[in-house]
C-alpha positions as CSV (number, residue, x, y, z in Angstrom):
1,X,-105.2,17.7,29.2
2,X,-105.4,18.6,25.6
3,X,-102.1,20.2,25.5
4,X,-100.5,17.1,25.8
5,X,-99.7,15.5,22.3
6,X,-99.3,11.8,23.5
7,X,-102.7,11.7,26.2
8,X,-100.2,11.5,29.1
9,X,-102.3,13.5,31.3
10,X,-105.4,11.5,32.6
11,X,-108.1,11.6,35.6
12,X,-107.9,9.3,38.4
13,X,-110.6,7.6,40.5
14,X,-109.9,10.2,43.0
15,X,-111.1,13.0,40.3
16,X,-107.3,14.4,40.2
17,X,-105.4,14.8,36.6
18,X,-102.2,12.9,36.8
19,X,-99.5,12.7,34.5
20,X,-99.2,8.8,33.4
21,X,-94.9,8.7,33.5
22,X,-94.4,6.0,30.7
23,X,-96.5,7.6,28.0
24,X,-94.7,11.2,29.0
25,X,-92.4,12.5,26.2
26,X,-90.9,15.4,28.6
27,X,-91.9,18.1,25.8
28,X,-93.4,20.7,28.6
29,X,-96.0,21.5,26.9
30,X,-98.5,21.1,29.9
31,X,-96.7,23.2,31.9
32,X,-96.4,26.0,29.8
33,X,-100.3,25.6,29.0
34,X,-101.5,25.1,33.0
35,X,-103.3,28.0,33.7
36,X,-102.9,26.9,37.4
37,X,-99.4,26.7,37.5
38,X,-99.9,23.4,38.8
39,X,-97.4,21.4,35.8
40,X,-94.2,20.8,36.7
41,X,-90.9,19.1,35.3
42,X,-88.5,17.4,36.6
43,X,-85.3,17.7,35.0
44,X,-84.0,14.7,36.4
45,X,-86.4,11.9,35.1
46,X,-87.0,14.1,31.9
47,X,-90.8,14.4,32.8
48,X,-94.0,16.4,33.4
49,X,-95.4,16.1,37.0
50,X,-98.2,17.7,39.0
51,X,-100.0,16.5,42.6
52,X,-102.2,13.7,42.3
53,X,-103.7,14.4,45.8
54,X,-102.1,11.0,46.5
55,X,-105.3,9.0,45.2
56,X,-107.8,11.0,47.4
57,X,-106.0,11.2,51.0
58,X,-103.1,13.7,50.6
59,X,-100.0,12.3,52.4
60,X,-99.0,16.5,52.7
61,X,-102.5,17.1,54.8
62,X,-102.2,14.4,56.6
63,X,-98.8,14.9,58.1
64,X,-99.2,18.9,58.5
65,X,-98.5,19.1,62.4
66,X,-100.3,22.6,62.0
67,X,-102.9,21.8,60.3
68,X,-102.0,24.3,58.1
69,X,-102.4,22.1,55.0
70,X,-106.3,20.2,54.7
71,X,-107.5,18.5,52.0
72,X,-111.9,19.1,51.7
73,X,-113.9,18.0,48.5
74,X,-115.0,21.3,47.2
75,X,-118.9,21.1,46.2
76,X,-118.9,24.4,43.7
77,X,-116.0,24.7,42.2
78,X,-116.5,28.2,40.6
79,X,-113.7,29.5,42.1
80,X,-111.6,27.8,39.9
81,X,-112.6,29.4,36.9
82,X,-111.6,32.9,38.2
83,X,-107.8,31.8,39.9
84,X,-107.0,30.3,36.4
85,X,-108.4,33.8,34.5
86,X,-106.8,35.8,37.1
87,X,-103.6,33.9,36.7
88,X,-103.8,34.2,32.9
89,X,-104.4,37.9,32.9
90,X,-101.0,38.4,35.3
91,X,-98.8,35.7,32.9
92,X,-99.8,37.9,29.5
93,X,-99.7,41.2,31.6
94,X,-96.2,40.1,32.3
95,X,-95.0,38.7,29.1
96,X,-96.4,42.2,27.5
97,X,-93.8,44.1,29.5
């Protein structure tokens, strides 16, 4: 969220960070900054954009016929931590090459 120069990236009710379309410059700075991977943009509308778990009831979970796709609140989060270091360490591991 503090990559973005304008504040375009807020929290939701849900708890997800969302990307707020009409204060969105397209600058791409968020999704070079992610350490998820989780910042996208759309070339089309000229903006950043990212899964907002659809306000807390993901239409993708929802409409998995497999069930291959769920959506659970996660009580520790600690895991997150180590995906985004991981992923960091493989990004500057790469760019070193």
């Amino acid at each position: 969220m503090t990559s973005c120069p304008v504040g375009a990236i807020q929290i939701t009710a849900a708890g997800a960070k969302d990307v707020v379309d009409d204060m969105c410059v397209g600058c791409k700075l968020c999704t070079i900054a992610c350490p998820y991977g989780t910042m996208f943009y759309d070339g089309d509308t000229q903006k950043a954009y990212k899964c907002n778990l659809c306000g807390g009831a993901p239409a993708c979970a929802s409409a998995c016929p497999t069930e291959a796709i769920t959506f659970e609140e996660a009580e520790n989060a600690d895991w997150i931590g180590d995906f985004a270091a991981e992923r960091t360490a493989r990004v500057l591991a790469m760019e070193a090459r």
